[in-house]
N, CA, C and O atoms as CSV, one atom per row, in Angstrom:
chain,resi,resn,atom,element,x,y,z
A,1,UNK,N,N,-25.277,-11.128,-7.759
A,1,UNK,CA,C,-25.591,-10.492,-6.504
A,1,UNK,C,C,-26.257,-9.160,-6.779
A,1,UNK,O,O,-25.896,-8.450,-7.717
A,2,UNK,N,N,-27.167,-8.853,-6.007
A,2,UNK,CA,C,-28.362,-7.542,-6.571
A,2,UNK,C,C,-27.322,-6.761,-4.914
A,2,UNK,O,O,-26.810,-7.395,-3.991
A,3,UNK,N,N,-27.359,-5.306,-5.129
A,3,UNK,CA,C,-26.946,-4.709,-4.112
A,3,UNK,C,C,-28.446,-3.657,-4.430
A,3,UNK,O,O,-28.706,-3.201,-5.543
A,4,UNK,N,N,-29.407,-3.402,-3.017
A,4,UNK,CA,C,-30.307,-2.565,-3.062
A,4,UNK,C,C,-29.772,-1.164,-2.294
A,4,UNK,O,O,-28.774,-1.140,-1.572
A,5,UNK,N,N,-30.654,0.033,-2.596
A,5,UNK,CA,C,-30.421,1.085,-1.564
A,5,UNK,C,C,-31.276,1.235,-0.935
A,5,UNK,O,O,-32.317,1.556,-1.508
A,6,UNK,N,N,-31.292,1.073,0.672
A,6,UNK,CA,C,-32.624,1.285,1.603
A,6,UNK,C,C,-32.431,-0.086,2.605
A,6,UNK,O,O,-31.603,-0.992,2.503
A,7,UNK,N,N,-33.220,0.058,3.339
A,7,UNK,CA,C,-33.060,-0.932,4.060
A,7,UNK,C,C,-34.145,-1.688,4.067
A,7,UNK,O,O,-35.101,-1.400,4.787
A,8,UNK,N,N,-34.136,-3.050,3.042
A,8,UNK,CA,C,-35.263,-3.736,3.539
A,8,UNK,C,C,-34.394,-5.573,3.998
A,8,UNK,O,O,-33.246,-5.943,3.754
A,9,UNK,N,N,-35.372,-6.219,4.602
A,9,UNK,CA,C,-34.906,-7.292,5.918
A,9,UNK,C,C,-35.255,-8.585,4.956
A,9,UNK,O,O,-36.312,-8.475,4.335
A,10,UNK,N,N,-34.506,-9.787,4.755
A,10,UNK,CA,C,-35.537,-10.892,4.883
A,10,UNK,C,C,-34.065,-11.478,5.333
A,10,UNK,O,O,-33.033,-10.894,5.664
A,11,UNK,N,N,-34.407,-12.927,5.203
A,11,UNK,CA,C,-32.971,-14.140,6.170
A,11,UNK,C,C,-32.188,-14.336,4.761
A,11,UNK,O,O,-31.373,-15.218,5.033
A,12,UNK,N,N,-32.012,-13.996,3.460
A,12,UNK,CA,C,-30.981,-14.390,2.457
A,12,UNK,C,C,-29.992,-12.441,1.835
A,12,UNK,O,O,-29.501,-12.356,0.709
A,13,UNK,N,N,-29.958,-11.508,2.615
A,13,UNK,CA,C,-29.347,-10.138,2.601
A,13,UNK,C,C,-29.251,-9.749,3.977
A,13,UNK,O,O,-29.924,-10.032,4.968
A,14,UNK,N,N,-28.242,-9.027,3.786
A,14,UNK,CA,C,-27.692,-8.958,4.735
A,14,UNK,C,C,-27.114,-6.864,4.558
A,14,UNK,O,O,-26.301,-6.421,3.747
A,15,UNK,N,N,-27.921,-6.042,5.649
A,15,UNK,CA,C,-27.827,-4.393,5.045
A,15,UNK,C,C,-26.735,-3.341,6.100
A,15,UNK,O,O,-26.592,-3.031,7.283
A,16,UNK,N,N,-26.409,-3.199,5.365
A,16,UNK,CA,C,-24.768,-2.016,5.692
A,16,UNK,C,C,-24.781,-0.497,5.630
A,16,UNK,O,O,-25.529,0.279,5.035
A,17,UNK,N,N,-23.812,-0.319,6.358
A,17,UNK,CA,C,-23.572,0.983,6.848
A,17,UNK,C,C,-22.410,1.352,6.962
A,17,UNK,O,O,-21.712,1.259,7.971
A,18,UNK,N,N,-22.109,1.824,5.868
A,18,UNK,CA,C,-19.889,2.153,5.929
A,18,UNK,C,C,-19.567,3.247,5.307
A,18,UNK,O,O,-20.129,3.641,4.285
A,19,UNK,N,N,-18.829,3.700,5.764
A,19,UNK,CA,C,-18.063,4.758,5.301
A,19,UNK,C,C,-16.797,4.294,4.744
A,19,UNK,O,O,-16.175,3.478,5.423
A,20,UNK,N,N,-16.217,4.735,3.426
A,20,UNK,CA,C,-15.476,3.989,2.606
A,20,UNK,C,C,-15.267,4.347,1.143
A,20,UNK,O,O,-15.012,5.524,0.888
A,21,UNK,N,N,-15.295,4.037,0.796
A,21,UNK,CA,C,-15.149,4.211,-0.984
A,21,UNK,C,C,-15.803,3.146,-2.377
A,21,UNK,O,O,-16.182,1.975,-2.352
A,22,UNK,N,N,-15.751,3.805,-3.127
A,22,UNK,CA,C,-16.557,2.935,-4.147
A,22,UNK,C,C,-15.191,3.050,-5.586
A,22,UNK,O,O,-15.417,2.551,-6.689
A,23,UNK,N,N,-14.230,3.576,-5.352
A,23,UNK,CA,C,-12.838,4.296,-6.054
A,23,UNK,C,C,-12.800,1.933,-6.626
A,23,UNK,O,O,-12.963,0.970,-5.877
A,24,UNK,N,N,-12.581,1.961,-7.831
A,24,UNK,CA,C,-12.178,0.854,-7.955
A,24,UNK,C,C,-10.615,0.738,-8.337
A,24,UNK,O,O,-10.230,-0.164,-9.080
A,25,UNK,N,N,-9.985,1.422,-7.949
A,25,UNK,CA,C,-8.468,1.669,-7.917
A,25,UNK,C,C,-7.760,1.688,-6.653
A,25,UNK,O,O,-6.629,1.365,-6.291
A,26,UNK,N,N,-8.910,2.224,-6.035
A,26,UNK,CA,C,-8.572,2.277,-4.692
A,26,UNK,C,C,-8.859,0.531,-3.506
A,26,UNK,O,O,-8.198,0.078,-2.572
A,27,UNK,N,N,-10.031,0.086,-4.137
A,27,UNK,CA,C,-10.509,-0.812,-3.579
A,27,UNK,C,C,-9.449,-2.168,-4.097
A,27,UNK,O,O,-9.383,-3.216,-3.455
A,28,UNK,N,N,-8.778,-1.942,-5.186
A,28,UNK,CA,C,-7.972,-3.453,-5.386
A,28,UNK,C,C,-6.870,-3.266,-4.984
A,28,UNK,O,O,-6.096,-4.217,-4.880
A,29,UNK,N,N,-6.471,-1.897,-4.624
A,29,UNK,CA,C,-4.929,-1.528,-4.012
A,29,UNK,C,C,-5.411,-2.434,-2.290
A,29,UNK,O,O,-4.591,-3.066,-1.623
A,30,UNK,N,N,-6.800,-2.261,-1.935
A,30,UNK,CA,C,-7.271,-2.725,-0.514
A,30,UNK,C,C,-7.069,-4.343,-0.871
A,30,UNK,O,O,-6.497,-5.004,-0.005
A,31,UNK,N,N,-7.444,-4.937,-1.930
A,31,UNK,CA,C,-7.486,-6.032,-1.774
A,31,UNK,C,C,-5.643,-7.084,-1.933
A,31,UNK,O,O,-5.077,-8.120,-1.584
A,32,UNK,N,N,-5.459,-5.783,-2.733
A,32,UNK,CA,C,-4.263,-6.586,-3.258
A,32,UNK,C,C,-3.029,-6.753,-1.757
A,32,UNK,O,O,-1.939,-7.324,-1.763
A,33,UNK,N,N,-3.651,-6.095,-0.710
A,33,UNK,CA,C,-2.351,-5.467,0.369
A,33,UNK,C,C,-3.394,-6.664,1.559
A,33,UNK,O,O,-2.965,-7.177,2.592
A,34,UNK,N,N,-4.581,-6.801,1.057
A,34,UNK,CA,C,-5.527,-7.926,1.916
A,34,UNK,C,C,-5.040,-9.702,1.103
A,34,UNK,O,O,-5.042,-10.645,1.895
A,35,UNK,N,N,-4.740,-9.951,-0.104
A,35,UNK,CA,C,-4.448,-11.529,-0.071
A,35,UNK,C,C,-3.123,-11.846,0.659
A,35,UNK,O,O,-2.683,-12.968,0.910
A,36,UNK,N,N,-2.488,-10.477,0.995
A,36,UNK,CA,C,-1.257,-11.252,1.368
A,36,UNK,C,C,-1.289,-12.111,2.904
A,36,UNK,O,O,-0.495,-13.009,3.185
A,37,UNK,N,N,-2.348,-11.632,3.773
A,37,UNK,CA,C,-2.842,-11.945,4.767
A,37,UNK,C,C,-3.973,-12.967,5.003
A,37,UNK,O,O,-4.083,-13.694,5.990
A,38,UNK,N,N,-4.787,-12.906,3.950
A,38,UNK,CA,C,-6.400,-13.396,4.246
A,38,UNK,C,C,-7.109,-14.075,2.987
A,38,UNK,O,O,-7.983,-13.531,2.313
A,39,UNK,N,N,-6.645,-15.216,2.805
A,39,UNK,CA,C,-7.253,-16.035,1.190
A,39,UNK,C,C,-8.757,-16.351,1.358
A,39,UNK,O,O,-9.311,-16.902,0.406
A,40,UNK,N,N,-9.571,-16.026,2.605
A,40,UNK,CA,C,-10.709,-16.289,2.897
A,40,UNK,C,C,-11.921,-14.772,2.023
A,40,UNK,O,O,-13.121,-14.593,2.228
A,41,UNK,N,N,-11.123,-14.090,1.239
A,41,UNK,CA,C,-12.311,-12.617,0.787
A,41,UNK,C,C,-13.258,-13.273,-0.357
A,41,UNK,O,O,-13.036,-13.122,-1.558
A,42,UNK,N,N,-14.231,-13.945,0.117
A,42,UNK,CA,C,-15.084,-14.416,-1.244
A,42,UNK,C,C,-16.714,-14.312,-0.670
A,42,UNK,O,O,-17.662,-14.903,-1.187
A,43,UNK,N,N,-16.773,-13.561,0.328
A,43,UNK,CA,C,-18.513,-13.542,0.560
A,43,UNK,C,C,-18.722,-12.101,0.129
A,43,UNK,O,O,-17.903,-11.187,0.031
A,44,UNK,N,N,-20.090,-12.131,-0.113
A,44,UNK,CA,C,-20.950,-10.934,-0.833
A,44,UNK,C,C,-20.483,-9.233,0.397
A,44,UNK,O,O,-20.426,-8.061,0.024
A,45,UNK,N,N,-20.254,-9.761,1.740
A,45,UNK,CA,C,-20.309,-8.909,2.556
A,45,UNK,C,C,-18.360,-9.378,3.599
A,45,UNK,O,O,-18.248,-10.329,4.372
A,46,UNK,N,N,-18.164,-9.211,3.539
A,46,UNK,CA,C,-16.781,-9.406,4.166
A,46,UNK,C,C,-16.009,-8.797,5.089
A,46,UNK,O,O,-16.002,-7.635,4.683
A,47,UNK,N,N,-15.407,-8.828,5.991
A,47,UNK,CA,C,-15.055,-7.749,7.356
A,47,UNK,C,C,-13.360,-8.801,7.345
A,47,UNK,O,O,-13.228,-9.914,7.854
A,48,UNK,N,N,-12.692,-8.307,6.891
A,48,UNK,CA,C,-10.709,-8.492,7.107
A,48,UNK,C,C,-10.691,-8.362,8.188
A,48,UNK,O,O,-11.740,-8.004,8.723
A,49,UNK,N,N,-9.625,-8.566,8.925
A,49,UNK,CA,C,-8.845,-8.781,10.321
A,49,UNK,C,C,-8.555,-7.682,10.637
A,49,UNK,O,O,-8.391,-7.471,11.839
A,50,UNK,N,N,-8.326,-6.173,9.318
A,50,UNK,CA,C,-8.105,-5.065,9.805
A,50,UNK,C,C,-9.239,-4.335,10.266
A,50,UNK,O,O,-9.126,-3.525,11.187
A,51,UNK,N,N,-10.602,-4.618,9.550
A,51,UNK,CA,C,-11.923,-3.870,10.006
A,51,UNK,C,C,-12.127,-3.654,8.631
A,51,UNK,O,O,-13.302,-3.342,8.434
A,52,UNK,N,N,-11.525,-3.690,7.707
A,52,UNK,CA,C,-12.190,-2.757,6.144
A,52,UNK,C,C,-13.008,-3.902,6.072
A,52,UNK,O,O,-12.617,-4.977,6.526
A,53,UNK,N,N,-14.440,-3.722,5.383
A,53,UNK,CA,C,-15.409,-4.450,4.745
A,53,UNK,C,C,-16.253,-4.436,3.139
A,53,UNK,O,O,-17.128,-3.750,2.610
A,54,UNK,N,N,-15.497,-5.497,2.802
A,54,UNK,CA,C,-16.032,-5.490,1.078
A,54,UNK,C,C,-17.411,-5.907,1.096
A,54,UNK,O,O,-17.928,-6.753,1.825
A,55,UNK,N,N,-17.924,-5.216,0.217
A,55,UNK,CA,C,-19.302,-5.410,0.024
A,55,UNK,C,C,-19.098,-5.684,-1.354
A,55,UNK,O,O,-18.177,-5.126,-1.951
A,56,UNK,N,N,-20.094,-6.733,-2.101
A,56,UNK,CA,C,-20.035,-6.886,-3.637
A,56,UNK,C,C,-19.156,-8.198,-4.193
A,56,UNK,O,O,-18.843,-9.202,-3.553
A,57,UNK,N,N,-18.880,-7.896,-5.478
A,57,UNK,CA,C,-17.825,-8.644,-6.217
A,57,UNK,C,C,-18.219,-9.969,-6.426
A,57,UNK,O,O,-19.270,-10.502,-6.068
A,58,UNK,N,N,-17.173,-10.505,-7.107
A,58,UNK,CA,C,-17.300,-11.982,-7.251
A,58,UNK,C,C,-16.134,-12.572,-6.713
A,58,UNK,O,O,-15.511,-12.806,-7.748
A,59,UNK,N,N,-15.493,-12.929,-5.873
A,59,UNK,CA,C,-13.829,-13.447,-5.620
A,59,UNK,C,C,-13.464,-14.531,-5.841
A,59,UNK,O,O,-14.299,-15.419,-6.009
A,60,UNK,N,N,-12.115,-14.790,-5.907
A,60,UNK,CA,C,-12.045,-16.251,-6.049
A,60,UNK,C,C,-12.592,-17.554,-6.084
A,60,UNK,O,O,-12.849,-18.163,-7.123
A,61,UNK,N,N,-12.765,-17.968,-4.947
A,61,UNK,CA,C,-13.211,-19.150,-4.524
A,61,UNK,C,C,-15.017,-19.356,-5.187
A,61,UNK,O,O,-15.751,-20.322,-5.397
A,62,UNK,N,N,-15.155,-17.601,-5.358
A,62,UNK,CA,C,-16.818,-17.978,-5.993
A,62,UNK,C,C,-16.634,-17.899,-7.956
A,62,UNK,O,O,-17.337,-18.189,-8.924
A,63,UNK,N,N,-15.774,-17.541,-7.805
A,63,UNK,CA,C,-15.799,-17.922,-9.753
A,63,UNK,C,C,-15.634,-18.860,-10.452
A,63,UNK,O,O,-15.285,-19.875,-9.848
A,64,UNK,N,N,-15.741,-18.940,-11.473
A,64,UNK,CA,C,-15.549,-20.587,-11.901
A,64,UNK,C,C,-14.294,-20.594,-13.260
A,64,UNK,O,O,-13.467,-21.344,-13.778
A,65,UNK,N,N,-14.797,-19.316,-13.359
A,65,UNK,CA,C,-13.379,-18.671,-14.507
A,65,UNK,C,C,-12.645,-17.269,-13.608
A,65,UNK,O,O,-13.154,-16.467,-12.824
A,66,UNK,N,N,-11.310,-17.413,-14.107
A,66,UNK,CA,C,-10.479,-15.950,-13.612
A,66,UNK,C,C,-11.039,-14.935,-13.888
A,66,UNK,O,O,-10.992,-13.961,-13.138
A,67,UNK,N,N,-12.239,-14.942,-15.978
A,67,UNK,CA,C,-12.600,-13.425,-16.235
A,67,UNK,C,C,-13.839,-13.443,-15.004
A,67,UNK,O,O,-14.275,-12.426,-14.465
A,68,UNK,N,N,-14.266,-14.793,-14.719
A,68,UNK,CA,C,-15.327,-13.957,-13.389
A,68,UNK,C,C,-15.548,-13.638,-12.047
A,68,UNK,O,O,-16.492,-13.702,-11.259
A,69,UNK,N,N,-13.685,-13.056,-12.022
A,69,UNK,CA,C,-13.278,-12.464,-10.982
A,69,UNK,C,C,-13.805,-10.973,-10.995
A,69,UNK,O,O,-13.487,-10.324,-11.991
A,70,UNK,N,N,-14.578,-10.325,-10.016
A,70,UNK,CA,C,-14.974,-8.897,-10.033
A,70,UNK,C,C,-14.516,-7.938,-8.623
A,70,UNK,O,O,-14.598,-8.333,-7.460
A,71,UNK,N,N,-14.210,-7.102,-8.903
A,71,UNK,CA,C,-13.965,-5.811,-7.473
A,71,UNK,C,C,-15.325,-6.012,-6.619
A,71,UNK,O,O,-16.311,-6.471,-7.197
A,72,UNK,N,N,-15.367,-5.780,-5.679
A,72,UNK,CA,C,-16.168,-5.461,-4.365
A,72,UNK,C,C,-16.994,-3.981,-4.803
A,72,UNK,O,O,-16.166,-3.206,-5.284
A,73,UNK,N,N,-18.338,-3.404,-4.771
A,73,UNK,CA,C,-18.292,-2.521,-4.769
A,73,UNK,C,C,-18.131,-1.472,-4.319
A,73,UNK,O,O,-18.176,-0.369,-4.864
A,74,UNK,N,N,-17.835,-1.893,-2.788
A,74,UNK,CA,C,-17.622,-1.154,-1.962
A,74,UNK,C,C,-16.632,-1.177,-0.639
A,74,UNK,O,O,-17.369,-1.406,0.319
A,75,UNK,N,N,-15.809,-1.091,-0.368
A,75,UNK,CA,C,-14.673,-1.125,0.757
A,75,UNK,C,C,-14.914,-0.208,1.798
A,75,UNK,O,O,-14.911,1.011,1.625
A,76,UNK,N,N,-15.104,-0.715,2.779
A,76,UNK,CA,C,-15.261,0.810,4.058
A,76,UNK,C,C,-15.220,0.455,5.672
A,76,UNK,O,O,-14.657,-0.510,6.190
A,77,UNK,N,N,-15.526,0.883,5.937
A,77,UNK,CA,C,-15.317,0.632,8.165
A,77,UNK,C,C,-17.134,0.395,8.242
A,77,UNK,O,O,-17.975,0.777,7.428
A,78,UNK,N,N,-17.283,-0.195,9.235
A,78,UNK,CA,C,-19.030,-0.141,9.485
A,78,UNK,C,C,-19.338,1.364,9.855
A,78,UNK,O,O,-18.358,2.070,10.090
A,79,UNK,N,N,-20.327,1.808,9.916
A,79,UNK,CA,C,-20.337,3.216,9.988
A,79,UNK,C,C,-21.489,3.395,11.180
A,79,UNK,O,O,-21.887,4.543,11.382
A,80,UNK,N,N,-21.901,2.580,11.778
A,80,UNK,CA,C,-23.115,2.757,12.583
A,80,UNK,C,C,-22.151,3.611,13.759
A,80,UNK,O,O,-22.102,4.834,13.620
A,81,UNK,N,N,-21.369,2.970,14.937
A,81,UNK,CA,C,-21.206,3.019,16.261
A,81,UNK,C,C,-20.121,4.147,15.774
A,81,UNK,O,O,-19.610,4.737,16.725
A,82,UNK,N,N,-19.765,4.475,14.753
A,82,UNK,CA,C,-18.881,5.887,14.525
A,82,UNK,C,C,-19.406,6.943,14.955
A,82,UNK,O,O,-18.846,7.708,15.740
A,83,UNK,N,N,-21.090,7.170,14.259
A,83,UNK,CA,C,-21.506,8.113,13.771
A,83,UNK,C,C,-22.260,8.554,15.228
A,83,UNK,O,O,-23.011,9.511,15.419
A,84,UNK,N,N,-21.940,7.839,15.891
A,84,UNK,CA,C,-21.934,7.860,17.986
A,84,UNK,C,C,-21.278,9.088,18.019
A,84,UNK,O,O,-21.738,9.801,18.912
A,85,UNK,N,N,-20.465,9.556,17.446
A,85,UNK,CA,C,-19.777,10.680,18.142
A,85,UNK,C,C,-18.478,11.503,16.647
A,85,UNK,O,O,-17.399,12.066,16.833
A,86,UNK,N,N,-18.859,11.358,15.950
A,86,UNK,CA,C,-18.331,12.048,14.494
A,86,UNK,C,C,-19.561,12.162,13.419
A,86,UNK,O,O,-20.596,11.505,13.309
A,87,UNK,N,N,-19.154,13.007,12.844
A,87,UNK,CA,C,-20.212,13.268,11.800
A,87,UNK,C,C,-19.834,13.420,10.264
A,87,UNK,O,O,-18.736,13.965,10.148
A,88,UNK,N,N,-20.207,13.217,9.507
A,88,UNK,CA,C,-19.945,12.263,8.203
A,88,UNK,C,C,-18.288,13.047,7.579
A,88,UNK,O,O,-17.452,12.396,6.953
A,89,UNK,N,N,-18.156,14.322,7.890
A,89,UNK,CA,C,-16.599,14.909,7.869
A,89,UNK,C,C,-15.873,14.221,8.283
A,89,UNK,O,O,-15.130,13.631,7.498
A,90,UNK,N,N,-15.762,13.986,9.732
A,90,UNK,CA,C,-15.220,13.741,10.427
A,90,UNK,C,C,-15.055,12.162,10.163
A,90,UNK,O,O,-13.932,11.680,10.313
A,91,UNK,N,N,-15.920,11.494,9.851
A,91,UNK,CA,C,-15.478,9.959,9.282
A,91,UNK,C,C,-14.820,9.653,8.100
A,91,UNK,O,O,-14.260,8.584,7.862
A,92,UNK,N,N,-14.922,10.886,7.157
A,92,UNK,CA,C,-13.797,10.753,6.355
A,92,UNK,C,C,-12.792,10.643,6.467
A,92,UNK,O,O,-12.002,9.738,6.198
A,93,UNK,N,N,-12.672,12.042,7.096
A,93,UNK,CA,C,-10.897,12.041,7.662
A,93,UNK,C,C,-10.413,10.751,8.597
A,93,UNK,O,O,-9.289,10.253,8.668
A,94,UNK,N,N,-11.703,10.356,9.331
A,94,UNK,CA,C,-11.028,8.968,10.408
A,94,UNK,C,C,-10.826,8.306,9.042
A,94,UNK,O,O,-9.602,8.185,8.997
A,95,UNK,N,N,-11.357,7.769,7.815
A,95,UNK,CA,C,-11.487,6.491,7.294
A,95,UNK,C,C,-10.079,6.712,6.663
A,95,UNK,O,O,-9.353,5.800,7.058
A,96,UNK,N,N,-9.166,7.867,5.546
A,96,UNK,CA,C,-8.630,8.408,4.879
A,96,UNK,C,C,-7.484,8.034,5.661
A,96,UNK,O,O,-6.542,7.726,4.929
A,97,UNK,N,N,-7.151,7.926,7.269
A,97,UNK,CA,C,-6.461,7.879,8.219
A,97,UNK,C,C,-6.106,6.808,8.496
A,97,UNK,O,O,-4.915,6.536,8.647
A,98,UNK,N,N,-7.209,5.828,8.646
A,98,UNK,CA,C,-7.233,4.373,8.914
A,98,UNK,C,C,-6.550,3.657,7.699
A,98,UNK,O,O,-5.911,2.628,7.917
A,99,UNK,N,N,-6.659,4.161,6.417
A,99,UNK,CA,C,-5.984,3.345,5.416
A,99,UNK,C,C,-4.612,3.928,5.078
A,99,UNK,O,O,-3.939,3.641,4.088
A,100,UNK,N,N,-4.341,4.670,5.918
A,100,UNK,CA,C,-3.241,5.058,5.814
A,100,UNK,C,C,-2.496,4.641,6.444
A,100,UNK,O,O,-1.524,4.179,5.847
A,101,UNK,N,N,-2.492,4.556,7.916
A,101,UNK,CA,C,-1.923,3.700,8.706
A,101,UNK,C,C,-1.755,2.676,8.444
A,101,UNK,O,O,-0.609,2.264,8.262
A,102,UNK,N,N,-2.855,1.871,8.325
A,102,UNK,CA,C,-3.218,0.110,8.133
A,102,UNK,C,C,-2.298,-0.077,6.957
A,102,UNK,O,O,-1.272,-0.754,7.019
A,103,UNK,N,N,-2.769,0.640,5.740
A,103,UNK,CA,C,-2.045,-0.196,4.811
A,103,UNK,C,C,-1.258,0.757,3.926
A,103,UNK,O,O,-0.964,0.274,2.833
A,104,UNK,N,N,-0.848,2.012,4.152
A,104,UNK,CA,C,0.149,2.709,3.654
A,104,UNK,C,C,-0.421,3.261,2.530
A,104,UNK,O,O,0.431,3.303,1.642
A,105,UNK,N,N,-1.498,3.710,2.163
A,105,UNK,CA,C,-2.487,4.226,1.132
A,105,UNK,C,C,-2.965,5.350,1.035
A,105,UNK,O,O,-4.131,5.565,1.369
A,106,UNK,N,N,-2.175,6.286,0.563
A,106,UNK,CA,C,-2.691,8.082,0.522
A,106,UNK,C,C,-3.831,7.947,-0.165
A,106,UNK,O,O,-3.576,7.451,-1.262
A,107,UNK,N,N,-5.634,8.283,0.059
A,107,UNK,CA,C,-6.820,8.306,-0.522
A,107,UNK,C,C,-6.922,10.236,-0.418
A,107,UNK,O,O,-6.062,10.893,0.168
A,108,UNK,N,N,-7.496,10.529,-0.746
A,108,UNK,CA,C,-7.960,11.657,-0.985
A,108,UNK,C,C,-9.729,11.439,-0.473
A,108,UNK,O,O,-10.596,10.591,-0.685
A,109,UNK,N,N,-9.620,12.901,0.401
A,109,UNK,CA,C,-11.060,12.482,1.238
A,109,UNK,C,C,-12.487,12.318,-0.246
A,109,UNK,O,O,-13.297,11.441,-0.545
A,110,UNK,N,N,-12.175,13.541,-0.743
A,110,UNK,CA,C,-13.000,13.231,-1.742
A,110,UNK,C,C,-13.581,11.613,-2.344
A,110,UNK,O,O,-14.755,11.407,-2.651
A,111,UNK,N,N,-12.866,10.941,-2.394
A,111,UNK,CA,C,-13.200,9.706,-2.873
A,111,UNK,C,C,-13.727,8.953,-1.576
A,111,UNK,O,O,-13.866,7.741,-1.739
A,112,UNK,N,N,-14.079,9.501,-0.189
A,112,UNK,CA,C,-14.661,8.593,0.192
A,112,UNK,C,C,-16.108,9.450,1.099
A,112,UNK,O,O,-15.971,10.493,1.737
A,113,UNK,N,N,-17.048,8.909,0.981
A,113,UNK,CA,C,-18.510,8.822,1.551
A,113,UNK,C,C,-18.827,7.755,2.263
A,113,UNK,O,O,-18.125,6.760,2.440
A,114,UNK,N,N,-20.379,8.063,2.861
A,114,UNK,CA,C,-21.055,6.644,3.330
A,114,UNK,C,C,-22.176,6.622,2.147
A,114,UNK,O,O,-22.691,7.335,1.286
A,115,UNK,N,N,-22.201,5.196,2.747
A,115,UNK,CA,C,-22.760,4.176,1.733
A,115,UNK,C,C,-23.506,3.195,2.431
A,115,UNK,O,O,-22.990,2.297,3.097
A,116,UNK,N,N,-25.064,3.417,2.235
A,116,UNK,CA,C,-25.785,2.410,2.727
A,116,UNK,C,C,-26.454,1.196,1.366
A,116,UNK,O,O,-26.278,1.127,0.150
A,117,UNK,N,N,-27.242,0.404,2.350
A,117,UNK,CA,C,-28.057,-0.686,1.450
A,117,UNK,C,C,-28.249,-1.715,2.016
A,117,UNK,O,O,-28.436,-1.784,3.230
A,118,UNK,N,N,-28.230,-3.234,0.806
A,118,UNK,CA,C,-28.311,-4.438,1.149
A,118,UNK,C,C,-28.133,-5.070,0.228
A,118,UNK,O,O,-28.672,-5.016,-0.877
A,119,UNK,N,N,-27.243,-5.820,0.674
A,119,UNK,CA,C,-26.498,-7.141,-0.314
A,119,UNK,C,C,-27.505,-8.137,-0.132
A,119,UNK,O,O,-28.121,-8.333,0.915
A,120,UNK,N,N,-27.657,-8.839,-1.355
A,120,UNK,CA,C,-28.283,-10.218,-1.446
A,120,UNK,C,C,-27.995,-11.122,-2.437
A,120,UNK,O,O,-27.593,-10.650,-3.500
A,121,UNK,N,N,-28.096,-12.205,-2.345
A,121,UNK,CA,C,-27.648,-13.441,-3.187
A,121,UNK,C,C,-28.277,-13.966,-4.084
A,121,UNK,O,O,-27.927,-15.007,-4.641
A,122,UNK,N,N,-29.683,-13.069,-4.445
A,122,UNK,CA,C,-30.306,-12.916,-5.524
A,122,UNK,C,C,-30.114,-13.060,-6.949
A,122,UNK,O,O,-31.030,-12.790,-7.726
């Protein structure tokens, strides 16, 4: 999977906008508190039942061996209809908040930004 930065369009990628983290310590603590709920995390772009969205990786159902199981590179909230009325501070602290609640996960704002691009199956 090629992940680009920028936004370009065709019908096989699919381009994002999240605020979230790229922490890979942080992102398998997300996943590991997500199989207990949701055995479906194996597309390039992914949205859980809670709202977090993996971008990246290789998961289960797409590997053919366990070593080619890989992290997501990215875990985060969509960031478009936020940024309606907060500004990139202020979505930290919402995001830092949201995983705290949701899944009991002290992050440190530092580790999280937005993060644009486009996933493709390239």
């Amino acid at each position: 999977m090629k992940i680009r930065i920028g936004f370009v369009s065709n019908s096989s990628s699919s381009s994002f906008l999240i605020i979230g983290t790229e922490k890979s310590h942080i992102i398998e603590t997300l996943l590991k508190k997500e199989k207990a709920t949701d055995d479906s995390l194996h597309y390039n772009i992914k949205e859980s039942d809670s709202g977090i969205i993996y971008i990246g990786g290789c998961f289960e159902e797409d590997a053919e061996e366990e070593s080619d199981i890989e992290l997501p590179d990215y875990a985060g909230l969509e960031a478009k209809d936020l940024l309606e009325n907060k500004n990139v501070s202020e979505l930290r602290d919402y995001f830092v908040e949201f995983v705290k609640k949701n899944y009991g996960i002290e992050i440190r704002e530092e580790d999280v930004d937005l993060f644009y691009g486009e996933s493709s199956n390239d």
